[in-house]
C-alpha positions as CSV (number, residue, x, y, z in Angstrom):
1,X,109.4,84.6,92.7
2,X,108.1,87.4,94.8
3,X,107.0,90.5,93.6
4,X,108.8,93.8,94.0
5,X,106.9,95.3,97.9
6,X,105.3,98.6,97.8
7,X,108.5,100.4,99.3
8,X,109.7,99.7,96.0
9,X,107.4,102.0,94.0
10,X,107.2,104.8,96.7
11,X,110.4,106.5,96.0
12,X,111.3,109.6,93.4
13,X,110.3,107.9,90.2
14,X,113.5,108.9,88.5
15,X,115.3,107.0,91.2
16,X,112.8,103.8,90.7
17,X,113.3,104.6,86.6
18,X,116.7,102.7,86.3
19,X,115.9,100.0,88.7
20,X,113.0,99.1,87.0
21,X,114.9,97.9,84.0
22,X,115.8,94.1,84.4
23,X,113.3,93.9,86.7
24,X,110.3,91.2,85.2
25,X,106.7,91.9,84.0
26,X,104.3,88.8,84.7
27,X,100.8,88.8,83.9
28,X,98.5,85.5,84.5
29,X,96.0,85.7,82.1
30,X,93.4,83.1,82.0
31,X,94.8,81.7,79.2
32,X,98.0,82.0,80.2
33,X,101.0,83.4,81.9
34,X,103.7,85.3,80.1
35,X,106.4,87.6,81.3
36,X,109.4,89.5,80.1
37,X,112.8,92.1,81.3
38,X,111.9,95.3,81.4
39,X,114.3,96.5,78.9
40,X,112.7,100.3,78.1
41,X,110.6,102.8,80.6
42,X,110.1,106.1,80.8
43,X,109.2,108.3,83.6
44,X,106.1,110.9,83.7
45,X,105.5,113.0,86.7
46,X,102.9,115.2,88.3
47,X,100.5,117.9,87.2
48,X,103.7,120.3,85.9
49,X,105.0,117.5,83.3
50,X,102.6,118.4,80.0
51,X,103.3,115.1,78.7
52,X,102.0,112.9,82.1
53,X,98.2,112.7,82.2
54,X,98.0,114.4,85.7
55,X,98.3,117.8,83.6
56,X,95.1,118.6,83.8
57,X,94.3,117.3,87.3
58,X,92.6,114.9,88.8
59,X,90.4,112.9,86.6
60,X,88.2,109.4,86.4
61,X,90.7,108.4,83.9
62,X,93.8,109.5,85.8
63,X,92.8,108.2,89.3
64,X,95.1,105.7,89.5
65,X,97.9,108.2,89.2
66,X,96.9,109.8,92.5
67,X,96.3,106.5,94.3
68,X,98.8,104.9,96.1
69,X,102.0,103.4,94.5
70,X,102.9,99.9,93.3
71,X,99.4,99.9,91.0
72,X,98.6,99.6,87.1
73,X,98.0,102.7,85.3
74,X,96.5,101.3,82.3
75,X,94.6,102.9,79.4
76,X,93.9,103.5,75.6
77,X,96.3,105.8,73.4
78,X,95.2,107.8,71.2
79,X,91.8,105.0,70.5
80,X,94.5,102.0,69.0
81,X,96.6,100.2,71.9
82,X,96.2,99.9,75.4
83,X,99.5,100.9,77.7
84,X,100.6,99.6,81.1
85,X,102.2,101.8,83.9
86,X,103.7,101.0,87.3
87,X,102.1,103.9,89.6
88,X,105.2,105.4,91.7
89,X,105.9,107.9,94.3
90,X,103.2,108.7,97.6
91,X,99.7,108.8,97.1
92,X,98.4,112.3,96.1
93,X,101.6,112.8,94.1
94,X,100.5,111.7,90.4
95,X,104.2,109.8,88.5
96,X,104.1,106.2,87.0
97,X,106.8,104.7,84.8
98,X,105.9,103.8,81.7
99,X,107.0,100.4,80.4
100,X,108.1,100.1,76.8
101,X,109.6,97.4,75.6
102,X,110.6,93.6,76.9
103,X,112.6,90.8,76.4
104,X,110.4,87.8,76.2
105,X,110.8,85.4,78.7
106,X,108.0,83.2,79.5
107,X,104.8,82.1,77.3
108,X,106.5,83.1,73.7
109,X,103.9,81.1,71.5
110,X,101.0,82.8,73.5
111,X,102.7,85.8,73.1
112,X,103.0,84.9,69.4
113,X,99.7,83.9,68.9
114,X,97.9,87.4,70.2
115,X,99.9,89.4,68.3
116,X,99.6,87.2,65.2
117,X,95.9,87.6,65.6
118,X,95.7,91.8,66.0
119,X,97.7,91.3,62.4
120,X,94.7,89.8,60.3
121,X,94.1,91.7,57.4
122,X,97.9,93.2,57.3
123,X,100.9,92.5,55.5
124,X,102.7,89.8,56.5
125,X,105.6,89.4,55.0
126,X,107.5,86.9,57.4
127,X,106.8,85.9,61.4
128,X,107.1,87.9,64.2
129,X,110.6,87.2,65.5
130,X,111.1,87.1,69.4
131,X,112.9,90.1,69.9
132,X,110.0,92.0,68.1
133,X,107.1,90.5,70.2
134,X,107.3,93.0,73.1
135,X,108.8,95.9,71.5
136,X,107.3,99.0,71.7
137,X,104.5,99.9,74.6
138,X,101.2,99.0,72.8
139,X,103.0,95.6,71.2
140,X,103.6,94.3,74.8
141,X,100.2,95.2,76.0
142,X,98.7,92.8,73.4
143,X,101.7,90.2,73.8
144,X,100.6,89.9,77.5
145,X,97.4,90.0,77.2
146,X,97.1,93.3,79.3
147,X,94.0,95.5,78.2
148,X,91.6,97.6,81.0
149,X,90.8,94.7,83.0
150,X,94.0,95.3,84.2
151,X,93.8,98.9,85.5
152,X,94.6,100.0,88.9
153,X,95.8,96.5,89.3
154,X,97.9,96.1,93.0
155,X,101.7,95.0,91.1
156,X,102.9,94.0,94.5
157,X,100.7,90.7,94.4
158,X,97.9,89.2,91.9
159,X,97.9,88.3,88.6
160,X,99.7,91.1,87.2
161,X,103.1,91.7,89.1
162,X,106.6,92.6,88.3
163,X,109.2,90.2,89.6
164,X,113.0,90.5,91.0
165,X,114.6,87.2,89.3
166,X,118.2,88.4,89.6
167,X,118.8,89.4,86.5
168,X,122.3,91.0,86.9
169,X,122.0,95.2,86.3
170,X,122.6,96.0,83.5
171,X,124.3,99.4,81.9
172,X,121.8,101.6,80.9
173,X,121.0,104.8,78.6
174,X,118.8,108.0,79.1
175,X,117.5,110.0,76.5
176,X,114.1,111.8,75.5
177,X,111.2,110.5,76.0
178,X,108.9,109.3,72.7
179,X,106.2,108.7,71.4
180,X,104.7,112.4,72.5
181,X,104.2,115.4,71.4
182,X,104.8,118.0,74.8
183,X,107.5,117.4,77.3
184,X,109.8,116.0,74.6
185,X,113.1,117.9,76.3
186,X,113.2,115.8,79.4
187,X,115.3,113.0,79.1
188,X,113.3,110.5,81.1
189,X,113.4,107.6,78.7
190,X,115.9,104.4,80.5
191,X,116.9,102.0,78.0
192,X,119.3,98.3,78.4
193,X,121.7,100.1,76.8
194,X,122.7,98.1,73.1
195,X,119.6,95.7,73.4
196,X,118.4,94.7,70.4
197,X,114.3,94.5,71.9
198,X,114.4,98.6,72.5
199,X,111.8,99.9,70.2
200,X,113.3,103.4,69.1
C-alpha cells in the first residue's frame, strides 16, 4: 500500500483530524513490521494553543513542528514514554496530530512481546489482550517499536508511514483533549466512535 502524499498533511489540521482516523500506522522496525487503524488523535496547533509545544516558540525540540508537513514529531512525555505525531499544515505554521490509540493489525506477537518486556517487575495479573496493546499514546509507541530514532521521520515514504487500506470511514466523536493540563476546553480529540481500543 502507498502511503498517504504530502498534500495530505498540508491542510487545516482539524480538517486532516477526522480523516486521519481509519487511516493505518506502519513502522518497519528492524525487527519487525507492525501496524494498526488510527482509532484516536487529537489535534494541537500553533504558538497560541498552550497545550501544543510551539507555545513557546521555536525550539531544538520543537523543530519538527515548524518543518514541512507529512513528518514525525516524536518525543519523551514528561521523562516515561515516547509519543508519535503526524506534522500537518505549511511549513512555518507549527500543528501535528497526535495519535492515541490503534487497532492492531499487523505484527500482534511483536507487539506483544515489547510491551510484555517494558512490564518486568510489575503486576501481572493476566496477558495483555489485543485491544489493549495500542491503547493509549505512549502504549503504542512501545508496541511499534517507535522511540527518537524516529523523529522527524518523512510519513509519506520510509520505514515509518501511515497507509490508506480502505478501511470504510467510520462515525466518529469529538471531545476534549487529554492527557494535559492547559488547553483542556478545546474539543480537538477524534475518536472511532464506540471502539472498544479508545483509551479514555
Amino acid at each position: 500500500m502507498a502511503a498517504l502524499p504530502r498534500e495530505f498533511y498540508e491542510r487545516p489540521t482539524l480538517d486532516i483530524l477526522p480523516e486521519l482516523i481509519g487511516k493505518v500506522l506502519v513502522h518497519e522496525a528492524p525487527d519487525g513490521v507492525a501496524s494498526g487503524v488510527i482509532i484516536e488523535a487529537e489535534a494541537y496547533i500553533g504558538e497560541d494553543d498552550p497545550a501544543c509545544h510551539a507555545a513557546p516558540g521555536p525550539t531544538a525540540r520543537n523543530a519538527p513542528l515548524y518543518g514541512p508537513p507529512g513528518r514525525a514529531y516524536v518525543y519523551l512525555n514528561y521523562g516515561m514514554h515516547y509519543l508519535v505525531n503526524a506534522v500537518t499544515e505549511r511549513a512555518g505554521s507549527p500543528a501535528a496530530v497526535l495519535i492515541r490509540a490503534l487497532e492492531p493489525v499487523q505484527g500482534l506477537d511483536l507487539m506483544r512481546r515489547r510491551r510484555e518486556a517494558r512490564r518486568v517487575g510489575r503486576s501481572l495479573t493476566s496477558p495483555l489482550q489485543d485491544a489493549d496493546l495500542c491503547r493509549g499514546p505512549g502504549n503504542l509507541t512501545v508496541a511499534l517499536g517507535i522511540g527518537p530514532q524516529c523523529n522527524n521521520m518523512d510519513l509519506t515514504c520510509g520505514r515509518l508511514r501511515v497507509e490508506d487500506r480502505g478501511v470504510a470511514g467510520p462515525k466518529v466523536s469529538y471531545s476534549k483533549r487529554i492527557g494535559i493540563r492547559v488547553g483542556t476546553g478545546r474539543r480537538w480529540r477524534c475518536c472511532w466512535r464506540g471502539h472498544r481500543g479508545v483509551s479514555g
